[in-house]
C-alpha positions as CSV (number, residue, x, y, z in Angstrom):
1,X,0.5,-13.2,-7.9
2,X,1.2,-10.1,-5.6
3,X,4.3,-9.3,-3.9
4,X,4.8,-6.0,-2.3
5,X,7.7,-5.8,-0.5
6,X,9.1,-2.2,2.1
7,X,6.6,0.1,-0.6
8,X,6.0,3.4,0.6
9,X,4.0,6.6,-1.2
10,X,5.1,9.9,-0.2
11,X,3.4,13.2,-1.4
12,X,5.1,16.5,-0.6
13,X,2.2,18.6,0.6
14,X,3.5,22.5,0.6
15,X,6.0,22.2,3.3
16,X,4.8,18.3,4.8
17,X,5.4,15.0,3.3
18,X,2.4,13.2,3.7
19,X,2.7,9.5,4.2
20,X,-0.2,7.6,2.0
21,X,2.0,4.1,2.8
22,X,4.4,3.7,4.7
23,X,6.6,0.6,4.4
24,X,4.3,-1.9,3.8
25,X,4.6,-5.4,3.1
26,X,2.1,-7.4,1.7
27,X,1.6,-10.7,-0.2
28,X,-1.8,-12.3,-2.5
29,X,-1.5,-15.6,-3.8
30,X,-3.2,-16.1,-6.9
31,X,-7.2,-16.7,-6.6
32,X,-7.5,-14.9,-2.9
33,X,-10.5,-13.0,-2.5
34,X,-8.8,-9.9,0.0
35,X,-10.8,-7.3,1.4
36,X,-8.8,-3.9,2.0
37,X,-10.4,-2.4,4.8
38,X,-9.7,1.1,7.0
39,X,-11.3,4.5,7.3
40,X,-10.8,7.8,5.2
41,X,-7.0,8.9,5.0
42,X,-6.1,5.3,5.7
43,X,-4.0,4.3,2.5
44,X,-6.3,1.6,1.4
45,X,-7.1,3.7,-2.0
46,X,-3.6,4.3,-2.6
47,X,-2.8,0.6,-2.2
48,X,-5.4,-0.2,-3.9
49,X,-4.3,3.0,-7.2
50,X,-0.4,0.9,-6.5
51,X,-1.7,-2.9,-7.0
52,X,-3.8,-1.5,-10.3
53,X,-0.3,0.2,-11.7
54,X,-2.3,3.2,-11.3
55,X,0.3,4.4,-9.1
56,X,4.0,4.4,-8.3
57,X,5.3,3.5,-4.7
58,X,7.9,6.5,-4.0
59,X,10.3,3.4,-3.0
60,X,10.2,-0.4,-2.2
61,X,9.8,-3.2,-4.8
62,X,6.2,-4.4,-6.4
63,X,6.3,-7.7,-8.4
64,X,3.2,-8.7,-10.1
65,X,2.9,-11.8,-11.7
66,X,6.3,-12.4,-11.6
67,X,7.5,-9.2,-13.3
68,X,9.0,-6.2,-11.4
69,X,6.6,-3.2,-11.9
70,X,7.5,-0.3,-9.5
71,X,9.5,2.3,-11.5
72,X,7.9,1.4,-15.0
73,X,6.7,4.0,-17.2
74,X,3.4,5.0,-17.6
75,X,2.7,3.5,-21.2
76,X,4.3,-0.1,-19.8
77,X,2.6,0.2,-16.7
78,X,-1.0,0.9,-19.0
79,X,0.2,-2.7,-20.9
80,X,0.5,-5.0,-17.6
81,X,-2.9,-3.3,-16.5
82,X,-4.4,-4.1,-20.0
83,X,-2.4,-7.6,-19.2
84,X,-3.7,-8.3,-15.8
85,X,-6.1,-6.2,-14.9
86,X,-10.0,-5.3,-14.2
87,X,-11.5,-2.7,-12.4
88,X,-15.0,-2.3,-10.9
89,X,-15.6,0.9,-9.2
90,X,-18.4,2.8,-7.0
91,X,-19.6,5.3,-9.3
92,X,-19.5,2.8,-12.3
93,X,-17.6,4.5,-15.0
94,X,-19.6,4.1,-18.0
95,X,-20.2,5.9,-20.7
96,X,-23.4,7.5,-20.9
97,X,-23.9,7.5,-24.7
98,X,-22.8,3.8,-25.4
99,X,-25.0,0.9,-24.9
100,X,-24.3,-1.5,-22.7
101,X,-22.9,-4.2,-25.1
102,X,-21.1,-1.1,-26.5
103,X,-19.3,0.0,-23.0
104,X,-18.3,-3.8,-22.5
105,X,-16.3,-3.9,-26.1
106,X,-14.6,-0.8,-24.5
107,X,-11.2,-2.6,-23.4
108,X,-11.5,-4.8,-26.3
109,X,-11.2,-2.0,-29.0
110,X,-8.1,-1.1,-26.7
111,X,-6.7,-4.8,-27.1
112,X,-6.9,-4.6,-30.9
113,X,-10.1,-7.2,-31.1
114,X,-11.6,-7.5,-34.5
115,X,-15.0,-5.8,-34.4
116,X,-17.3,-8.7,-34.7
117,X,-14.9,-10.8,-32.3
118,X,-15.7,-8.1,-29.5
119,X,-19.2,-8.1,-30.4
120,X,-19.5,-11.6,-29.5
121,X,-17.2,-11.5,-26.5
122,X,-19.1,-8.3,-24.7
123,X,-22.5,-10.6,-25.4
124,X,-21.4,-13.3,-24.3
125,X,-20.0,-11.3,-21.0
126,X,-23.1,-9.8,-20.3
127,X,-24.8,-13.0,-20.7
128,X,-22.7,-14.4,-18.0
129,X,-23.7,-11.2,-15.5
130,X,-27.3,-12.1,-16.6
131,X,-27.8,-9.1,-18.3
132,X,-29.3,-11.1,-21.8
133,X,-32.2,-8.3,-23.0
134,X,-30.0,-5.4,-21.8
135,X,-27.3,-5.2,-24.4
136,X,-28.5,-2.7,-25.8
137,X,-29.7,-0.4,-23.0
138,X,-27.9,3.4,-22.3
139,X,-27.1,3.4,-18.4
140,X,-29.8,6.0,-17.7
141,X,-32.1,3.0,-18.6
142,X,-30.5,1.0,-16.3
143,X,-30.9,-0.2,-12.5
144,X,-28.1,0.9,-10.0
145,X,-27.5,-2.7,-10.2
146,X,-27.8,-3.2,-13.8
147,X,-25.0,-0.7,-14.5
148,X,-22.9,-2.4,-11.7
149,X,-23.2,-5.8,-13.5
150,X,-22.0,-3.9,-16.9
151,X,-18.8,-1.9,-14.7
152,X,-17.9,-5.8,-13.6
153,X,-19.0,-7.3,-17.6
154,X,-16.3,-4.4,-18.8
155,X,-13.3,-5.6,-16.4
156,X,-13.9,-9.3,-17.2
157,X,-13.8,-8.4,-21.1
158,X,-10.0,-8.7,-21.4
159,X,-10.4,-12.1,-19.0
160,X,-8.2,-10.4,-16.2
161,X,-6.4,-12.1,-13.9
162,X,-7.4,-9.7,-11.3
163,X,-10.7,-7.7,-10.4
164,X,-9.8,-5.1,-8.5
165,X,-13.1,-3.5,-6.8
166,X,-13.3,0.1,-5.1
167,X,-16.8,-0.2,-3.0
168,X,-18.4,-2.2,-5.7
169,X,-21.2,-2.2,-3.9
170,X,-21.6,1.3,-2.0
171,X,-24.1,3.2,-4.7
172,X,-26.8,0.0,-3.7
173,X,-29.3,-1.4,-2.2
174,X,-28.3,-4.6,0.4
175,X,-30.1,-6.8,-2.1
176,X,-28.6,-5.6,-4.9
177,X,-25.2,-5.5,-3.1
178,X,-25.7,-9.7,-1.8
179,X,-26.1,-9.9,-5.6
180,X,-23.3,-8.2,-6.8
181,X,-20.6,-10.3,-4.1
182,X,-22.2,-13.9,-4.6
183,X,-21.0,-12.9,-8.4
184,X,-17.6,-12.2,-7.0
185,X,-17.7,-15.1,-5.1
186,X,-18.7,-17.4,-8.1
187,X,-16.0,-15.2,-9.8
188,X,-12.7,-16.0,-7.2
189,X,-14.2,-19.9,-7.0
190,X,-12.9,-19.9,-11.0
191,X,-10.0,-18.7,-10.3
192,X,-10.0,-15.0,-10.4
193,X,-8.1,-13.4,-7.7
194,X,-10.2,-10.4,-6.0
195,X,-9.1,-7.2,-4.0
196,X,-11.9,-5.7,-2.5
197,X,-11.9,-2.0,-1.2
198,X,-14.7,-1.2,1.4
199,X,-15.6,0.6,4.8
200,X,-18.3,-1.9,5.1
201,X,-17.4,-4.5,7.6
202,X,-20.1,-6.9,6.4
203,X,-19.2,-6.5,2.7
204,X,-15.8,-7.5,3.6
205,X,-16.9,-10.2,5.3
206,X,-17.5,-11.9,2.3
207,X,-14.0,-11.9,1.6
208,X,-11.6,-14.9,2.7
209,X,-9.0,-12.6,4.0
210,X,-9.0,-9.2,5.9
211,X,-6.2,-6.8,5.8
212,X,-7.0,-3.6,7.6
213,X,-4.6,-0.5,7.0
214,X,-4.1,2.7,9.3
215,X,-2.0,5.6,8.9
216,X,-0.1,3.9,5.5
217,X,0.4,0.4,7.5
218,X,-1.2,-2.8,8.1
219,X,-2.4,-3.4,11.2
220,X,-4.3,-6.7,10.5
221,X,-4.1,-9.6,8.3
222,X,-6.2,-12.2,8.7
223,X,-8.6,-14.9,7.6
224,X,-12.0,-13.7,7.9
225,X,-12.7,-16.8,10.4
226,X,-10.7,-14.8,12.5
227,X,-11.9,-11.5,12.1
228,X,-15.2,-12.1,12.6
229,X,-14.7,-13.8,16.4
């Protein structure tokens, strides 16, 4: 599904290049569940901004899905994201004015669905993320939790082939977090393949695979058997 092949990402900073990546290789097969892991200044987010076509790599080659995306422009890059791609984030992202119901049919209005179509789509979503007698809640009427299931309803809208997840789980509780990544679990077991962006070792845990990145490089990639000896 992924191929990332030699990609660096180089800012010029004043003077200094700073290097975010650094010739990194790196491979996801369709339906992995990955956890990106590393501290602050590490490169995971800017892996994380490449693999979402939310970024360029300065050079190397990215193929997603079979199609050569480094180098695209931004409205063709915006298409394959659209195409192949759902994003759940920390701080949630939703619009404070809309309903719930109304912040899922967000992506759909963007695909060209027919109102009522959405309508019954974004339901049926937040059905599925058990969030039946909630449609119609603002997010300031919403758990932590709640809003978190609506982020993740919104990403599978378009029925992605990829979730990607910036510390879906680091604005809750540990209950509410077990809740949100046995959803991801159920999630990658249907075929959904899952990059996971944390600092919490025991979130990415729950991962099958652990690559850790320092300094714009891997330095580990391995099962999560392994990484948790």
């Amino acid at each position: 599904m992924i191929k990332i092949k030699n990609i660096s990402r180089h800012y010029q900073m004043g003077p200094n290049t700073v290097k975010a990546i650094d010739d990194l290789t790196l491979n996801i097969a369709e339906g992995e569940f990955v956890s990106i892991v590393g501290p602050s200044g590490s490169g995971k987010s800017t892996l994380m901004n490449i693999i979402g076509c939310l970024d360029s790599p300065s050079s190397g080659k990215y193929t997603l899905a079979g199609e050569e995306v480094a180098g695209l422009s931004r409205n063709r890059l915006a298409g394959i994201r659209n195409k192949y791609i759902g994003f759940v984030f920390q701080s949630f992202n939703l619009l404070g004015r809309e309903s719930a119901v109304e912040n899922v049919e967000l992506p759909l209005i963007y695909a060209g669905i027919p109102p009522k179509e959405r309508r019954v789509r974004a339901m049926e979503i937040l059905k599925r993320v058990e969030l039946d007698g909630r449609e119609f809640h603002q997010p300031n009427e919403l758990s932590g939790g709640q809003r978190q299931r609506v982020a993740i309803a919104r990403a599978l809208a378009v029925n992605p082939k990829i979730l990607l997840a910036d510390e879906p789980t680091g604005a809750l509780d540990t209950k509410t977090g077990a809740q949100i990544m046995a959803l991801f679990r159920e999630l990658q077991s249907e075929g959904v393949t899952l990059i996971m962006v944390t600092h919490d070792p025991d979130v990415a845990s729950q991962a099958k695979r652990i690559v850790q990145v320092r300094d714009g490089k891997i330095l580990v990639d391995v099962p999560v058997e392994e990484w948790n000896r």
